[in-house]
C-alpha positions as MATLAB code, in Angstrom:
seq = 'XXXXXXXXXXXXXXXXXXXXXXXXXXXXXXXXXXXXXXXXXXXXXXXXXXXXXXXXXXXXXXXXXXXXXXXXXXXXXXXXXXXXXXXXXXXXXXXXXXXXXXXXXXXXX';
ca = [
     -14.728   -7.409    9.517;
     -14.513   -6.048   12.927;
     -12.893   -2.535   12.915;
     -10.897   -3.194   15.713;
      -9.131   -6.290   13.568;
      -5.798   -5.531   12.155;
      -6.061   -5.535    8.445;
      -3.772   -6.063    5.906;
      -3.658   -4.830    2.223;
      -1.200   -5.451   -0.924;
      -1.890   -2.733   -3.586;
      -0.237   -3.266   -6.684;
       0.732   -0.989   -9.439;
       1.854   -1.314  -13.271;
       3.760    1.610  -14.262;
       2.654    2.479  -18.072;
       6.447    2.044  -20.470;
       8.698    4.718  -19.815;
       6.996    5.932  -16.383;
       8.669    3.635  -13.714;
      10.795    6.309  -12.667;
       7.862    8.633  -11.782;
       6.125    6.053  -10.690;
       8.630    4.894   -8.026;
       8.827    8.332   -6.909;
       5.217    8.962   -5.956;
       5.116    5.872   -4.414;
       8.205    6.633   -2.217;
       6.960   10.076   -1.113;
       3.235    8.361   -0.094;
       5.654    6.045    1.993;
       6.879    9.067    4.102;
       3.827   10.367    4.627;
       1.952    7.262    5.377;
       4.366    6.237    7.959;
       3.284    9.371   10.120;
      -0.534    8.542   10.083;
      -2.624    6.899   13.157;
      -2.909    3.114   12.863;
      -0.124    2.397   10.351;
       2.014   -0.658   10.892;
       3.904   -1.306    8.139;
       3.861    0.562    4.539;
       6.240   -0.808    2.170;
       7.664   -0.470   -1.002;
       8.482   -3.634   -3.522;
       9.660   -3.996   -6.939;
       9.063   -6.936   -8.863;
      12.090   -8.159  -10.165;
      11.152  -10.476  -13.226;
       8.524   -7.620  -14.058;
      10.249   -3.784  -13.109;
       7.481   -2.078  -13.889;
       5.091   -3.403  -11.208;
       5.456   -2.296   -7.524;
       3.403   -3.707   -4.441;
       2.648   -1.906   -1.963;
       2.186   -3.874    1.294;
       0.015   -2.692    4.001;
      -0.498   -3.363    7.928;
      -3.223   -1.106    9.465;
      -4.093   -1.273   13.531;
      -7.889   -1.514   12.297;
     -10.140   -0.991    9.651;
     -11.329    2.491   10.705;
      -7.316    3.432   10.558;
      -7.614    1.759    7.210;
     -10.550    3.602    6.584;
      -8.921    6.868    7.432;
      -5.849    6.317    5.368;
      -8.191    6.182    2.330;
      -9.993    9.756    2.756;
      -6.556   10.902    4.358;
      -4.112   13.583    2.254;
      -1.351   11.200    1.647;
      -3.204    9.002   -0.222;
      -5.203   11.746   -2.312;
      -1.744   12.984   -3.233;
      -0.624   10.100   -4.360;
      -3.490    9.390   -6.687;
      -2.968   12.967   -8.075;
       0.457   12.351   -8.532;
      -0.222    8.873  -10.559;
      -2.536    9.948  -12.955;
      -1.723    9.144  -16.339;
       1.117    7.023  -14.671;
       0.012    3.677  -14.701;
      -0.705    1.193  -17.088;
      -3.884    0.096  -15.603;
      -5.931    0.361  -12.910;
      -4.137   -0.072   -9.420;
      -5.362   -4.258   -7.831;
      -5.885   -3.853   -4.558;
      -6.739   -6.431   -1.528;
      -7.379   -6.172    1.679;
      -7.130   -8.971    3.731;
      -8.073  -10.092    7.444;
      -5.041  -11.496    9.164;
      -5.542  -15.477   10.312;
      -2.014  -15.125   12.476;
      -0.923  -18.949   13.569;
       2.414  -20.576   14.847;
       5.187  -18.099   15.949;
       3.721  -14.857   16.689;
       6.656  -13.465   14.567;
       6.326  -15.916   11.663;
       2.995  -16.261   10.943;
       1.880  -12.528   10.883;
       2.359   -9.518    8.953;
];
């Protein structure tokens, strides 16, 4: 991958039984303080409905150095800190290279 590609990444997270609460409340404070670092395009929260224990997390960096920033960057140490012992397993995460096509609005994160 090119660093100067946009990349995009879905993280998702099982919260362990009883720990959604916490769990959505980490995840909303690393959404604050993502939103204020270099090279972030979109960080958003989801809930899964049919499961409410799993949230994604979907990503849109300006390049993979931003991406690469974000992952030795504060807000994302603090998060981890603050999940510990929160989840049911191990977070999933991808990260994907865009393939944009069609409507520049439609067929891009």
């Amino acid at each position: 991958m090119n660093q100067t590609d946009g990349v995009v990444v879905i993280a998702t997270m099982q919260a362990a039984e009883g720990k959604e609460t916490q769990v959505e409340e980490a995840l909303r404070a690393a959404v604050r303080a993502v939103h204020a670092e270099p090279g972030c395009e979109r960080y958003a929260l989801h809930r899964d409905p049919r499961s409410p224990s799993t949230f994604v997390m979907l990503e849109k960096w300006a390049s993979g150095s931003a991406l690469g920033a974000h992952g030795k960057g504060a807000a994302l140490a603090e998060l981890t800190a603050a999940l510990d012992g929160l989840l049911a397993k191990p977070m999933d995460v991808q990260v994907l290279t865009p393939l944009p096509d069609g409507d520049p609005q439609r067929g891009a994160l």
